[in-house]
MIZA-859827 format. One record per residue (C-alpha): chain; x, y, z. Coordinates in Angstrom, 3 decimals. Layout:
REC mol X Y Z
REC A X Y Z
...
END
This chain:
REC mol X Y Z
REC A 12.864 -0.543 -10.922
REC A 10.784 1.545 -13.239
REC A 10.840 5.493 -12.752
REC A 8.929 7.803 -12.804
REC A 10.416 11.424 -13.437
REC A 13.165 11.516 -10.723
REC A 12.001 8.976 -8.346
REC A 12.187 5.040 -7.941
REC A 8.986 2.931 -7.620
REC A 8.219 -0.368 -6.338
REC A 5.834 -2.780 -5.441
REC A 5.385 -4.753 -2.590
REC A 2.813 -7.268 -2.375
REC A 2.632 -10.429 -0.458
REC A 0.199 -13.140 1.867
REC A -2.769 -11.898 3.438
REC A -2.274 -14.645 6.084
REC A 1.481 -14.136 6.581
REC A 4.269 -15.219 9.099
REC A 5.299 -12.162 11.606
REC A 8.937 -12.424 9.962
REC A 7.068 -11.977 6.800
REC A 5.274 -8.824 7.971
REC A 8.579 -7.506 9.736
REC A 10.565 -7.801 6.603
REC A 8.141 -5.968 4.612
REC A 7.673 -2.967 7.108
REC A 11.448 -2.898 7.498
REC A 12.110 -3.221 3.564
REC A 9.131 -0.566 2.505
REC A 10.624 1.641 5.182
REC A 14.147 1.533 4.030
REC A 13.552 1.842 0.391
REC A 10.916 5.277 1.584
REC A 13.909 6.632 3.272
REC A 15.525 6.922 -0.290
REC A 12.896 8.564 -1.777
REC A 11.608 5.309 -3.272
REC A 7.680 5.241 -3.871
REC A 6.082 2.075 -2.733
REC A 2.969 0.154 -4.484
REC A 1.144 -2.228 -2.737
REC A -2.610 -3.311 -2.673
REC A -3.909 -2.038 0.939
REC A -4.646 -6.235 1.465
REC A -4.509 -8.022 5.259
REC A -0.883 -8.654 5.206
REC A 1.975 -8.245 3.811
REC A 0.333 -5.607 1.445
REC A -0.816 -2.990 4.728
REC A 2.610 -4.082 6.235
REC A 4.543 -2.361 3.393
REC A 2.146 0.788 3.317
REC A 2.596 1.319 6.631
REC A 6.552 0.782 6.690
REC A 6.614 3.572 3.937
REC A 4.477 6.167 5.834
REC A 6.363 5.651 9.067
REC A 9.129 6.042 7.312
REC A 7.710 9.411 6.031
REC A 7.381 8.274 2.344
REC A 4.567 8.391 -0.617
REC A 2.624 5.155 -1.408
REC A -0.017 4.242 -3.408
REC A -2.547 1.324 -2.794
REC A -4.034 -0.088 -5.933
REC A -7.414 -1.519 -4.800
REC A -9.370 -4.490 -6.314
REC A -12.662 -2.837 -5.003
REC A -14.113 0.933 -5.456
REC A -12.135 3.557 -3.706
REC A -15.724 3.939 -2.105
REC A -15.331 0.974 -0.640
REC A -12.344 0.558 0.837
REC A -11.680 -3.330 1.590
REC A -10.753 -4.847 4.500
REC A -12.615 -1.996 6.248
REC A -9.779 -2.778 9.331
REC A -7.906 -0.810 6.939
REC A -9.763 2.261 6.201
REC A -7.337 4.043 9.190
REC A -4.880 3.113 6.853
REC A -6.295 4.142 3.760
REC A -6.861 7.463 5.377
REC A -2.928 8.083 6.177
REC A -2.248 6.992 2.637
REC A -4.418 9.509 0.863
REC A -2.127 11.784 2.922
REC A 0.958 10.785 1.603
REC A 0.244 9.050 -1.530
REC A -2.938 8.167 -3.544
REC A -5.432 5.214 -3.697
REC A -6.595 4.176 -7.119
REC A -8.801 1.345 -8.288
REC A -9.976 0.340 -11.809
REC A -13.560 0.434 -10.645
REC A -15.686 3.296 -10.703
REC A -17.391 4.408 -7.196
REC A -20.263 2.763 -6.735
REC A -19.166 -0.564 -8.569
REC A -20.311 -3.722 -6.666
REC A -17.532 -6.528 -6.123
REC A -17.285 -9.944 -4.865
REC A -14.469 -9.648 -1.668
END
């Protein structure tokens, strides 16, 4: 698990069309490993991805959502609730510039 400074960080990522057990294990897992101070690293996707962000932030832990669209436009826009409690605790990055058009 690679560090960073003094904490842990690792990434979750998963099915967008997922099983329930697959979304209950990785709330339950993301929340656990928040707990302990571990950052988690998902991609703010349908699935297993917002299942993980939102285990860490209930949790009361950092994440960060690495985006394969703008941060502009945030993508599935069910999300953007989501999105909007992560920039809270955590960060949103993409490797697009704002304003970048993308095929979803």
């Amino acid at each position: 698990m690679p560090e960073r400074g003094d904490k842990k960080v690792v990434s979750i990522v998963g099915a967008r069309h997922c099983t329930p057990y697959g979304e209950n294990i990785a709330y339950k897992l993301a929340y656990e490993l928040a707990r302990r101070g571990v950052i988690v690293v998902s991609g703010l996707a349908y699935g297993i991805d917002a299942c993980a962000h939102r285990g860490c932030l209930d949790a009361g832990g950092a994440t960060v959502a690495v985006l394969g669209t703008p941060i502009d436009k945030i993508y599935p826009r069910s999300n953007l609730g989501l999105a909007k409690r992560i920039v809270e605790r955590g960060a949103i990055i993409s490797e697009f510039p704002p304003g970048t058009e993308t095929h979803n």
